[in-house]
C-alpha positions, 0 to 999 in steps of 0.5 A, a space after each residue: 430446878 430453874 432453867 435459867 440457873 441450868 442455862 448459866 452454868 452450861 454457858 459458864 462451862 463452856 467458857 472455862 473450855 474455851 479459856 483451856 484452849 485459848 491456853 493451850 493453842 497458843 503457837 500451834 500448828 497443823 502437827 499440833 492439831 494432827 498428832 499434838 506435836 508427838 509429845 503429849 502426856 500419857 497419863 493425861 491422855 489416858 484419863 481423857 480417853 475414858 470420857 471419848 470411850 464413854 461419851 452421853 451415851 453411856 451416861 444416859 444408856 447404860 444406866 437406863 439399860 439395867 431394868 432390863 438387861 441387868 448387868 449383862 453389859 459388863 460381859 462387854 466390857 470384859 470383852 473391851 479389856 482383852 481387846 486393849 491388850 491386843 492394841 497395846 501390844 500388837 498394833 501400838 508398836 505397829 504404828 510407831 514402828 511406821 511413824 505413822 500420822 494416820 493410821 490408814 497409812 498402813 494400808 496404803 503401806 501394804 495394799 496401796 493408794 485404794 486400800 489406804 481410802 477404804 479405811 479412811 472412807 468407813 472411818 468418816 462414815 461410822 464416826 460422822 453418823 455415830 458422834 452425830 446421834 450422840 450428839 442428838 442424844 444429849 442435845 434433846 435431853 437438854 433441850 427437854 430440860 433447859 431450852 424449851 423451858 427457856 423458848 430457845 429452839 432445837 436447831 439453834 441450841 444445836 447451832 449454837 453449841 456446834 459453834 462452841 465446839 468448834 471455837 475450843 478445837 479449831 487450833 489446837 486440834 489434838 493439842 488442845 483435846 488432851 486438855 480439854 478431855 481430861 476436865 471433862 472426864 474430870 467432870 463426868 467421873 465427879 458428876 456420876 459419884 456424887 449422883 451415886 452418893 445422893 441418890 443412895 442417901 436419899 433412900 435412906 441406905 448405904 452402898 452395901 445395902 442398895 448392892 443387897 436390893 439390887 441383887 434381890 431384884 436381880 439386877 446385878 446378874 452379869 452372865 447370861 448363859 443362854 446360847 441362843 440369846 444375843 447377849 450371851 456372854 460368850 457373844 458379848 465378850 467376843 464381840 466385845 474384845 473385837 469391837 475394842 480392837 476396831 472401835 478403839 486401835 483401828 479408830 483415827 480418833 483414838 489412835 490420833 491420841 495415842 500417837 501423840 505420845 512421847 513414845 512406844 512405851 508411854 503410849 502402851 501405859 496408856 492404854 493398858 491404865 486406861 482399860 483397867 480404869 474403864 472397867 471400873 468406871 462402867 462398874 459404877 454406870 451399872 451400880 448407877 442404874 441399878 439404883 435408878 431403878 430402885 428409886 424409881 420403883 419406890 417413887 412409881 416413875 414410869 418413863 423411858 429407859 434412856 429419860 429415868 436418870 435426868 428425870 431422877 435427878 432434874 426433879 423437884 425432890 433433889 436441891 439444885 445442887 444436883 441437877 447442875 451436877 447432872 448437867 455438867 457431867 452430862 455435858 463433859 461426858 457428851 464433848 470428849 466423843 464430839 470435839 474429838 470425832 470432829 477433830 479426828 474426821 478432819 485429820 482423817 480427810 485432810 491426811 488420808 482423802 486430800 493428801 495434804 501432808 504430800 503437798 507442795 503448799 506451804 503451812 499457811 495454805 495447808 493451814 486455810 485447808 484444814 480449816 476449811 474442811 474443819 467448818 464443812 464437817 461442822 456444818 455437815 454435823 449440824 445437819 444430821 443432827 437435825 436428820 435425828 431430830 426429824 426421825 424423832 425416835 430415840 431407839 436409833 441409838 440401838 441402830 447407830 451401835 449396829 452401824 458401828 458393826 457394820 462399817 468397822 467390820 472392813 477395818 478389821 478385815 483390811 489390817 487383819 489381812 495386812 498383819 496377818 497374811 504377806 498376800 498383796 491384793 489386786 487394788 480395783 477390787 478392795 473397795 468393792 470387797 468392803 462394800 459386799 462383805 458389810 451387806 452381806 452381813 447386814 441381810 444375815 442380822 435380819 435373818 436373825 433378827 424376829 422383831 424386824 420380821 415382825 415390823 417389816 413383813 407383819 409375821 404377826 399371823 403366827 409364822 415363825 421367823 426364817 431364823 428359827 428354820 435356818 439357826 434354830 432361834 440363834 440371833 446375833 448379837 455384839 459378834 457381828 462386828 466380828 462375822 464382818 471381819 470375817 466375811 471381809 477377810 474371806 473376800 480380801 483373800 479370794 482377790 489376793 495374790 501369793 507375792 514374790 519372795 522379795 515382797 515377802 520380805 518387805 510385808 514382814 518388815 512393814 508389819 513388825 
């Protein structure tokens, strides 16, 4: 597959965002980046959400991850469906009952100004590491299969594609994004149906005959009933459910969209069309990389979980047409998570950090701030990229998914304790809470986690690890966003205080 060919289409499709923003940015304004005026179409919305939940790593993971977790993830994604619920039904009519711009809003609400920054501050963090890696996944695919080959180094692909980013999203913001995600969903969903239908083809099978080999090989076991083990379905679907709840309605990204929408009953269709498109959608990932792994087995292809499906499909016994497919659903599945983390961390730093909707400045200066802080994520996100890029390890991708844990866990608690309880805080101490609850949880993961034993204090020697003296073998898996939760709450409520009666009143009206 020539490089040069690839290369010419990233550029062509890059140009065609461009020319949707230009398009749609026309006339905005600091309400049309923030919440896109409040008038955004639910059903365009919806379907551009599917490509932000996915992005490059699912493209690439999920499939990959089937050769040794079979279909076990789908155990998740049934987790993800219950979790939607909750959003659609609990915390959306939360924040339109509230009006809210930023969801973290609430927590200044009900707690006051340190809570309000806490939930800002864990938001920034968890999605300027998380979209980052993301980032540094798809860009060294690309780089491994078109730039290098064209002499074109890391850091200025990284550059140069940063730039592009920012070009497509420094007007419009959120505007724009409902546009832009919804043809780069368009793009991933055809992208993965026709690799589907080529690489079935080309086995010489159909579908119902490639689900058959599948299933003999036992690929397509979705339950695992073995308790102790960290993907357990129980585990996956609770910890899936909670990982929805905070990943998705807790999420100023993704909420920023959602409440863009006309109104409460748009945005709850929403979310509940696109769950259930979603579950579909992972479906196929799964029957992707089952039949991934039977062509690699009948063509001896030996390469890392997360290199099979661009070493299948960039090779030299596919035509053309299908590494340019591959590429460009690539590509659409890596952009929605990106422009929008960027887009939603700037309105998360200007709205929640700098205040900027509290200000006396005019449009104008409010503008010149936005695009300030616009550029310095940027250039923030170029860094760590190239931070990935020096640690050269492709496994951080596991590490990026547990330090999603780690840093939604004090979401969860901080709204949780706020809808659940009419308790005020004592404010000095909120902060310090979110920070011990996530460390505490950080240091029971490596209690129960043996393979860092094994890497960290050489227990090669024939010592078992501490876990299986203290949980008899139990290890965490997909929960522990849920034991953070938990553990924040527990400290919320030891600095909280029973409020007066009149404050009972004014929580109950705030929460519902």
């Amino acid at each position: 597959m020539s490089p040069t060919l690839l290369f010419v289409f990233v550029i062509s499709y890059f140009l065609l965002l461009l020319a949707v923003a230009w398009v749609t940015g026309r006339n905005s304004n600091n309400a049309s980046f923030f919440i896109g005026n409040k008038n955004s179409n639910w059903m365009l919305v919806a379907f551009g959400m599917i490509g932000t939940s996915l992005s490059g790593v699912t493209f690439i993971s999920v499939p990959g991850a089937v050769g040794v977790g079979n279909f076990y993830y789908f155990q998740l994604v049934l987790g993800y469906l219950l979790g939607y619920m909750v959003i659609a039904f609990v915390l959306i009519p939360l924040y339109y009952k509230l009006n809210l711009t930023s969801i973290y809003t609430y927590l200044e609400k009900r707690f006051g100004v340190n809570a309000h920054k806490a939930g800002a501050f864990f938001f920034i963090l968890s999605r300027l590491v998380g979209a980052t890696a993301r980032l540094y996944l798809v860009i060294s695919v690309l780089q491994a299969f078109i730039f290098d080959k064209l002499n074109i180094p890391f850091e200025l692909t990284s550059f140069v594609i940063l730039i592009l980013i920012l070009l497509y999203t420094f007007e419009g913001g959120v505007k724009t994004i409902i546009y832009t995600d919804t043809l780069q969903t368009t793009g991933m969903l055809c992208g993965l149906v026709i690799c589907i239908i080529v690489i079935v083809n080309s086995m010489g099978l159909d579908f119902v005959g490639a689900l058959n080999l599948m299933n003999e090989k036992g690929f397509t076991k979705i339950f695992n009933t073995d308790i102790k083990s960290g993907t357990y379905f129980l585990k996956h679907i609770v910890g899936g459910m909670f990982i929805a709840i905070a990943m998705t309605g807790l999420d100023q990204e993704m909420m920023q969209k959602n409440i863009s929408v006309k109104n409460i009953k748009d945005s709850q269709k929403n979310i509940v069309s696109f769950s259930l498109v979603l579950v579909i959608v992972n479906l196929l990932f799964l029957f992707l990389g089952g039949i991934l792994y039977l062509y690699a087995n009948a063509n001896s292809i030996s390469v890392p979980p997360d290199d099979l499906f661009p070493t299948i499909a960039l090779s030299d016994k596919f035509s053309g047409a299908i590494g340019i497919i591959f590429i460009i659903a690539l590509i659409s599945a890596l952009f929605p998570s990106v422009d929008g983390a960027i887009t939603s961390i700037t309105s998360c730093f200007c709205l929640d950090i700098l205040g900027i909707n509290n200000s006396d400045d005019d449009e104008k200066k409010k503008r010149r701030t936005r695009l300030k802080v616009h550029f310095s994520f940027a250039a923030i996100f170029f860094m760590m990229v190239l931070i990935f890029k020096a640690i050269n390890d492709k496994l951080i991708i596991d590490f990026i998914l547990k330090f999603a844990s780690i840093t939604y866990g004090p979401l969860l608690g901080l709204f949780s304790f706020g809808i659940l309880t009419n308790r005020k805080l004592k404010e000095k101490f909120i902060l310090l809470v979110c920070v011990i609850a996530p460390v505490l949880v950080l240091g029971l993961d490596l209690i129960c986690s043996p393979e860092w034993y094994e890497k960290k204090l050489h227990i090669s020697l024939g010592l078992k690890p501490m876990s299986d003296f203290i949980f008899s073998g139990y290890k965490i898996g997909n929960e522990l966003i849920l034991i953070n939760g938990i553990f924040t709450f527990m400290g919320l409520y030891f600095i909280s205080l029973k409020p007066s009666n009149d404050l009972k009143v004014e929580n109950k009206l705030q929460t519902f």
